[in-house]
KELOVEX-394741 format. One record per residue (C-alpha): x, y, z; residue in one letter. Coordinates in steps of 0.001 Angstrom, whole numbers, padded with zeros to 6 digits, always signed. Example, Ala and Ser with C-alpha at 12.3 -4.5 7.8 and 13.67 -1.06 7.14 Angstrom:
! residues 2
+012300-004500+007800A
+013670-001060+007140S
***
This chain:
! residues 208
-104330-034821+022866X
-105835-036408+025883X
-109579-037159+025912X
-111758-038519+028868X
-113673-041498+027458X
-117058-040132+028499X
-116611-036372+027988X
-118917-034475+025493X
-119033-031251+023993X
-114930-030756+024547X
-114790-030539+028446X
-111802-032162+029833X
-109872-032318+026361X
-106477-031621+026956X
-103236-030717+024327X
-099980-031521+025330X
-097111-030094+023374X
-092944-029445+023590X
-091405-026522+023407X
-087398-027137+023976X
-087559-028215+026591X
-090830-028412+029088X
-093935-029193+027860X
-096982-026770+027194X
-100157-028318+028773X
-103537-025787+026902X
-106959-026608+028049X
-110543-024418+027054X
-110940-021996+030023X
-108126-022736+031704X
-104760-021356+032039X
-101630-022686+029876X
-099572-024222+032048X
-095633-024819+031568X
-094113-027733+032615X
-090605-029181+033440X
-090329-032244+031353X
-089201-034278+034688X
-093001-033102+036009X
-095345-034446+032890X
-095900-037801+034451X
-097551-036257+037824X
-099695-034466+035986X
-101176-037202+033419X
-101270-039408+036626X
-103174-037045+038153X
-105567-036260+034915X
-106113-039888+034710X
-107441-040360+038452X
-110594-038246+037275X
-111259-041618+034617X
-109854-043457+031539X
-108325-041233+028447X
-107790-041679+025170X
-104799-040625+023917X
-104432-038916+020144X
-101620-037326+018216X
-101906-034000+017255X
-102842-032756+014204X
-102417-029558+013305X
-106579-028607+012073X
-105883-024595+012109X
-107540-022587+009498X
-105374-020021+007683X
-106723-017675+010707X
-105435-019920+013245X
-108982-021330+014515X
-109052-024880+015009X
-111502-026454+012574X
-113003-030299+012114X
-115614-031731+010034X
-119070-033433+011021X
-121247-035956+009287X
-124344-037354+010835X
-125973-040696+009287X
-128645-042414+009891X
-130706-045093+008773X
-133429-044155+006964X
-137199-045511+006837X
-135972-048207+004304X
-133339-049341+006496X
-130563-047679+004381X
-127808-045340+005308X
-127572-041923+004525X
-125982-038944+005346X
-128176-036449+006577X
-125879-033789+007178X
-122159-032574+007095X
-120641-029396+008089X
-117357-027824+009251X
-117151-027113+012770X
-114628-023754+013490X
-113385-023231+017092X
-113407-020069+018522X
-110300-018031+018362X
-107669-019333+021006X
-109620-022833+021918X
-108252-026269+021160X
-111661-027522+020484X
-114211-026803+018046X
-117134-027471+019467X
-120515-025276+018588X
-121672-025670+022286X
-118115-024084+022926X
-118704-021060+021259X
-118014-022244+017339X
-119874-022009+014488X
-121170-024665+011832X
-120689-023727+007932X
-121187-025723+005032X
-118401-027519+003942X
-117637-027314+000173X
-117656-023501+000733X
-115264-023613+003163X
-112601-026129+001953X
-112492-024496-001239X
-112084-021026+000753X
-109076-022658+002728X
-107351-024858-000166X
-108920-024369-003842X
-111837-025386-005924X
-110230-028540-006786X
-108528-029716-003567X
-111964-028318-001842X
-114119-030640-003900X
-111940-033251-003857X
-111864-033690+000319X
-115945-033089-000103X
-115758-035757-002016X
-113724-037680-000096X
-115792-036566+002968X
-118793-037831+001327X
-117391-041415+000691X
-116460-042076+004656X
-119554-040861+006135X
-121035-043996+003654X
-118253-046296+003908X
-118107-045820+007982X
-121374-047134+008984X
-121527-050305+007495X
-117942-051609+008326X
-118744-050851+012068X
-121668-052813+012190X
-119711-056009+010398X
-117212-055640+012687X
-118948-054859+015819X
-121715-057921+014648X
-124266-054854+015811X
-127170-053156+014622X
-126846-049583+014309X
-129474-046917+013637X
-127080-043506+013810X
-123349-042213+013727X
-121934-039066+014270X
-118429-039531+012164X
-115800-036835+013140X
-113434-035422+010356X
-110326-033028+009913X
-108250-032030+007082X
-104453-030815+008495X
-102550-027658+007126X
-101177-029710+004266X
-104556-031200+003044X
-104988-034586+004356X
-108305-035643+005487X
-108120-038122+009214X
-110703-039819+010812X
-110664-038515+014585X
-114183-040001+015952X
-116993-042017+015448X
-119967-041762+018338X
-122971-043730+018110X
-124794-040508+020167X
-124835-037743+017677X
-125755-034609+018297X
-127683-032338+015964X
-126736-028574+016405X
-125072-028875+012786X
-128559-029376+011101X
-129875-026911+012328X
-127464-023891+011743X
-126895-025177+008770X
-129348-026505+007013X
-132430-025095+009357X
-135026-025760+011697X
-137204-028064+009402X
-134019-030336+008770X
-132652-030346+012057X
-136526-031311+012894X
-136285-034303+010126X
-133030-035263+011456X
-134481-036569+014949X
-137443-038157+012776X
-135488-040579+010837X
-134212-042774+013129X
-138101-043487+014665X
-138991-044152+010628X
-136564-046668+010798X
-137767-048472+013994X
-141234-048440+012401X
-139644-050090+009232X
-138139-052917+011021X
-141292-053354+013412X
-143156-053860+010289X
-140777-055998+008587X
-141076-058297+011741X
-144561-058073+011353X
-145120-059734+008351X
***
């Protein structure tokens, strides 16, 4: 997987995979293309003259259905200057996209539900679980080792076909479209309040 450094919502993502013997290049609304393997390096030369990349393994995220699928958790710090998560939820690609971003065309859906749907009740609550420990261990360790300040994360998630759970992204710009087809309007709402409760927390706290 190839992913520009300041891309957002999925544009430029790119999988690269082998098949015998030339390489299958899939990108969201554009056409597969099969390559030679003697012609792969022109073509990530030329992907990486349009900026820097990151450069993943891939996983294999497909649903029993075959749609890609990843897992979201937003935190934030809260008007007592403590994490929490506000929010998780699976994100499920449209059929036949690489991605699985909402703006995209996926859909959100809660995530106990649906891990139990795709493993079983216990392997389902068990990666919830899991899921839920992260999203809390995550925020702190970043701001020890970045010797930062943060005030929100989004924290990407997947779980492969055989049931193990990888960390794939953490963004300090999170976006919010999970709350609200999730949990609702009023919660999305809340979710863009939080992080101005905290401010006000720490302006009074240097207040007094």
């Amino acid at each position: 997987m190839l992913k520009p450094i300041n891309g957002w919502g999925g544009k430029g993502i790119i999988r690269v995979t082998l098949d015998k013997n030339r390489f299958i290049v899939q990108q969201n609304g554009v056409p597969t293309k099969s390559l030679p393997t003697s012609a792969l390096g022109s073509f990530i030369r030329q992907v990486l003259k349009n900026g820097h990349h990151l450069m993943q393994k891939w996983i294999d995220i497909r649903n029993r259905s075959g749609h890609v699928y990843d897992i979201r958790a937003l935190v934030q710090k809260n008007g007592e200057d403590q994490w929490q998560t506000t929010g998780t939820a699976v994100r499920q690609a449209k059929q036949g996209k690489i991605t699985s971003n909402i703006k995209s065309g996926g859909s959100a859906h809660q995530v106990s539900n649906y891990l139990k749907r795709e493993f079983d009740s216990e392997k389902g609550n068990a990666l919830t679980s899991s899921v839920a420990e992260i999203a809390q261990y995550i925020p702190p360790f970043m701001e020890k080792s970045y010797h930062t300040r943060l005030s929100e994360l989004r924290i990407d998630l997947a779980v492969d076909s055989s049931g193990r759970l990888w960390l794939l992204e953490v963004n300090i710009k999170p976006g919010r479209m999970i709350m609200r087809q999730v949990y609702g309007k009023k919660a999305w709402e809340r979710s863009f309040r939080i992080p101005f409760q905290n401010a006000r927390h720490l302006l009074k706290k240097s207040a007094d």
